[in-house]
Chimera marker file (.cmm) of the C-alpha trace (Angstrom):
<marker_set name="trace">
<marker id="1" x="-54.118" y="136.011" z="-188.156" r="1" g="1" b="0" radius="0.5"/>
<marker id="2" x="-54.597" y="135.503" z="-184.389" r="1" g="1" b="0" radius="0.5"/>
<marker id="3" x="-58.342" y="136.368" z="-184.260" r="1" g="1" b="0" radius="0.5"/>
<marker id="4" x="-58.349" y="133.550" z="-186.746" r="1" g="1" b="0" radius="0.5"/>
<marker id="5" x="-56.534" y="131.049" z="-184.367" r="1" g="1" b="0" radius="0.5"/>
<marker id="6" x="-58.792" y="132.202" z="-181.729" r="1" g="1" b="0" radius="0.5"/>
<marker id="7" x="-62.021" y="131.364" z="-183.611" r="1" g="1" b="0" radius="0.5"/>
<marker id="8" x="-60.873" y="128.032" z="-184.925" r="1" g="1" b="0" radius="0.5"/>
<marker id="9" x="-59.980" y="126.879" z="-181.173" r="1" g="1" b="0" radius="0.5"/>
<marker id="10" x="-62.706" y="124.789" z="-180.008" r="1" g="1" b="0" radius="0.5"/>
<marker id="11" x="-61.250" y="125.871" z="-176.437" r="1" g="1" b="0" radius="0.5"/>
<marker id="12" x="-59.164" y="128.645" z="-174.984" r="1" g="1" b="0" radius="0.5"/>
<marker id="13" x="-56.187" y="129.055" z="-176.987" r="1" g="1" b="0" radius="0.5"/>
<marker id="14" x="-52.317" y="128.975" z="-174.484" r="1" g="1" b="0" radius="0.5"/>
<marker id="15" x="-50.281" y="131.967" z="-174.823" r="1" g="1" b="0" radius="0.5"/>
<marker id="16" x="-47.544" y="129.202" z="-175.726" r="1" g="1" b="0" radius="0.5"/>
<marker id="17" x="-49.293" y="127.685" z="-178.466" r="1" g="1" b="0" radius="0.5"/>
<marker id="18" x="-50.018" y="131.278" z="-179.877" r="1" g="1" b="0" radius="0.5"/>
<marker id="19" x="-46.362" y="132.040" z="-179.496" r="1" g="1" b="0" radius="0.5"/>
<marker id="20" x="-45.555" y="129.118" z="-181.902" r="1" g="1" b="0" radius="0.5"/>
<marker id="21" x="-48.098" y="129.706" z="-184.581" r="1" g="1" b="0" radius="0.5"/>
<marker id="22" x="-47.686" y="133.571" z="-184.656" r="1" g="1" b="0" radius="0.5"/>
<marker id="23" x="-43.395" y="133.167" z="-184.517" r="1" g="1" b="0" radius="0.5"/>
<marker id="24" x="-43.849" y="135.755" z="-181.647" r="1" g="1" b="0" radius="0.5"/>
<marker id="25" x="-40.170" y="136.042" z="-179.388" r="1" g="1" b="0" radius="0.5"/>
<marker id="26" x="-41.752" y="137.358" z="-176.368" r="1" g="1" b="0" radius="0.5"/>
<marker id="27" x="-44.392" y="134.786" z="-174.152" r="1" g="1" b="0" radius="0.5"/>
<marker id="28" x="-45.239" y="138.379" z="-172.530" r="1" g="1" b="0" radius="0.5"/>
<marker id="29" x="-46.831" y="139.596" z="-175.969" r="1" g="1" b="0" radius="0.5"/>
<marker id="30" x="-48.709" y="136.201" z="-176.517" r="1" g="1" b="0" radius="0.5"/>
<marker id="31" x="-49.954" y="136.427" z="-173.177" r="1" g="1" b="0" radius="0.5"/>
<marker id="32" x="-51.040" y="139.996" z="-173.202" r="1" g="1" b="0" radius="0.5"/>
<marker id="33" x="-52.990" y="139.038" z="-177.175" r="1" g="1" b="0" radius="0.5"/>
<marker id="34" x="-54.736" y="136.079" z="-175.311" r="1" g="1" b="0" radius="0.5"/>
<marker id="35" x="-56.008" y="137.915" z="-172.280" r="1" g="1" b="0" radius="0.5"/>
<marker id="36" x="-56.919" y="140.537" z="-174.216" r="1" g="1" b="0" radius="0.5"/>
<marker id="37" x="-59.355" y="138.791" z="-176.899" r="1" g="1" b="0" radius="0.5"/>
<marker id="38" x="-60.836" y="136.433" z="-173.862" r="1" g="1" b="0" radius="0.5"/>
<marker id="39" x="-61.777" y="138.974" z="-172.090" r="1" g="1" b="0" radius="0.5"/>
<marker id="40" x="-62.985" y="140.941" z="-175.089" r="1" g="1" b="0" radius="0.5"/>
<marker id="41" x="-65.631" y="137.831" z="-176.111" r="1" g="1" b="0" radius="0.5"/>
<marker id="42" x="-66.581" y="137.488" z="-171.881" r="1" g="1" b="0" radius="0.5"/>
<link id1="1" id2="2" r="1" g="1" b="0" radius="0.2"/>
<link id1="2" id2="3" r="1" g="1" b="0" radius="0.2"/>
<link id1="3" id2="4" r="1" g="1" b="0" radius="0.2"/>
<link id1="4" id2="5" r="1" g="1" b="0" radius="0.2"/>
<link id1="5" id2="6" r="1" g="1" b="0" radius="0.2"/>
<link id1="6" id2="7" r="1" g="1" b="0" radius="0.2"/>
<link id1="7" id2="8" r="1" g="1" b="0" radius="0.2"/>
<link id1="8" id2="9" r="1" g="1" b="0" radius="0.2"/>
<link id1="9" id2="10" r="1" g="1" b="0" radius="0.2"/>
<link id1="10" id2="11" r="1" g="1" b="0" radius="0.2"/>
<link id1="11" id2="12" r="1" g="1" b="0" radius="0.2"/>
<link id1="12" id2="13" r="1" g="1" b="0" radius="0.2"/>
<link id1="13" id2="14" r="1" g="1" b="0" radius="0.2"/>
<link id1="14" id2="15" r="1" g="1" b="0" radius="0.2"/>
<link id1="15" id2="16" r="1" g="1" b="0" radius="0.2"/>
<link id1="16" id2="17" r="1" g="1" b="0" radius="0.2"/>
<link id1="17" id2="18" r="1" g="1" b="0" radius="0.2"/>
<link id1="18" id2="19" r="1" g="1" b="0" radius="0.2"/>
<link id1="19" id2="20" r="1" g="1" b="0" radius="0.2"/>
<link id1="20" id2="21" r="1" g="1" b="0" radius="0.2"/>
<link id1="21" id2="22" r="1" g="1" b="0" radius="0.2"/>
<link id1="22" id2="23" r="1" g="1" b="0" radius="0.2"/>
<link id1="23" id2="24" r="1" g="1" b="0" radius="0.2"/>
<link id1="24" id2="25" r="1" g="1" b="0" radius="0.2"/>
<link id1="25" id2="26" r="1" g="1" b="0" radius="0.2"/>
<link id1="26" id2="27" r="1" g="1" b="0" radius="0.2"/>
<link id1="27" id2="28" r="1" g="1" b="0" radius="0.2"/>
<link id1="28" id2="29" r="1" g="1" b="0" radius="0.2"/>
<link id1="29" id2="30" r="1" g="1" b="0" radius="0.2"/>
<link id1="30" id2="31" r="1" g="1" b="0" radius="0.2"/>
<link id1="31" id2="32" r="1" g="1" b="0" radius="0.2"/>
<link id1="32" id2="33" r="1" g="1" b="0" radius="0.2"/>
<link id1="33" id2="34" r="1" g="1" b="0" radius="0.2"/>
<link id1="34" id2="35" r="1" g="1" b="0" radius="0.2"/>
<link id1="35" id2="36" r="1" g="1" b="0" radius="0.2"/>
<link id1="36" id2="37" r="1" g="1" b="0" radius="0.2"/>
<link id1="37" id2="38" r="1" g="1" b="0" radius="0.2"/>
<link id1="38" id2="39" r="1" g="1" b="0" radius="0.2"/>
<link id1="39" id2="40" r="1" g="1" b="0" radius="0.2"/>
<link id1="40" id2="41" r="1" g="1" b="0" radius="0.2"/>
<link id1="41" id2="42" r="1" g="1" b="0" radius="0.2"/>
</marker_set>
């Protein structure tokens, strides 16, 4: 589900707006996803 969220953005994805679409309670969680897959694709 968040790969696909990350693949429709045309740009960088906020930790906030993956938060909302994911129902996720912690920001800390949606941060740490985000970071993760940008630094995974460079």
């Amino acid at each position: 589900m968040a790969l696909s969220i990350f693949v429709d953005a045309k740009k960088d994805i906020s930790a906030n707006r993956l938060k909302q679409h994911l129902g996720i309670d912690s920001y800390r969680t949606a941060w740490y996803m985000c970071h993760s897959e940008q630094s995974a694709n460079g």
